[in-house]
C-alpha positions, 0 to 999 in steps of 0.5 A: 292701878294706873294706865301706862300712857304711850309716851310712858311706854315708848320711854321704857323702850328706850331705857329697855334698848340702852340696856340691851347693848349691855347683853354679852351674847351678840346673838342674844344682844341683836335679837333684843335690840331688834325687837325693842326697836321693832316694838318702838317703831310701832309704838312711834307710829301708833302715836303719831296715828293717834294725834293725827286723829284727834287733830281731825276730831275722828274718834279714836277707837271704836268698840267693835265685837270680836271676829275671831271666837276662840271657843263659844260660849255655849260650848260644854265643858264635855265637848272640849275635853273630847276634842282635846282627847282626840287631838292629842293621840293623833298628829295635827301634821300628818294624821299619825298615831302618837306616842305618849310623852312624846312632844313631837310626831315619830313619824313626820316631826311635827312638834305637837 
């Protein structure tokens, strides 16, 4: 498999944003093409950071361990399951009893 490159990336951005103004719905059409455009500044801006970077010979990335554990590693497989059960009777929102098959809290609306 071969690694898309950024400039490869900011093209496909671009043929994406010349597709969308084919979209019919207008809200739909403004809502991709503010999101292609959006994702295409970030994309121009990150180039421009890269090559600015290596102008100066500064190492571009530096591998670093994650500050952000979604769970820990030595976590069993219990325990989440028992965290999981508790959460889904009891609203994250408001702390209300839920009701089965049902997406949302009866007695806040707080989606689930």
């Amino acid at each position: 498999m071969t690694e898309a490159t950024t400039d490869e990336f900011v093209r496909h951005l671009q043929a994406e944003l010349v597709d969308a103004e084919q979209i019919q719905d207008k809200r739909l059409r403004e809502q991709r093409i503010w999101r292609l455009e959006a994702a295409l500044q970030e994309a121009l801006e990150f180039q421009a950071h890269v090559l600015s970077l290596a102008s100066e010979e500064i190492e571009t990335f530096e591998e670093v361990t994650s500050v952000r554990l979604l769970a820990s590693s030595d976590a069993s497989a219990g325990e989440d399951e028992h965290v999981l059960d508790a959460d889904s009777s009891v609203c994250r929102h408001c702390d209300e009893n839920l009701e089965a098959d049902v997406p949302f809290c009866p007695a806040c609306g707080g989606y689930q």
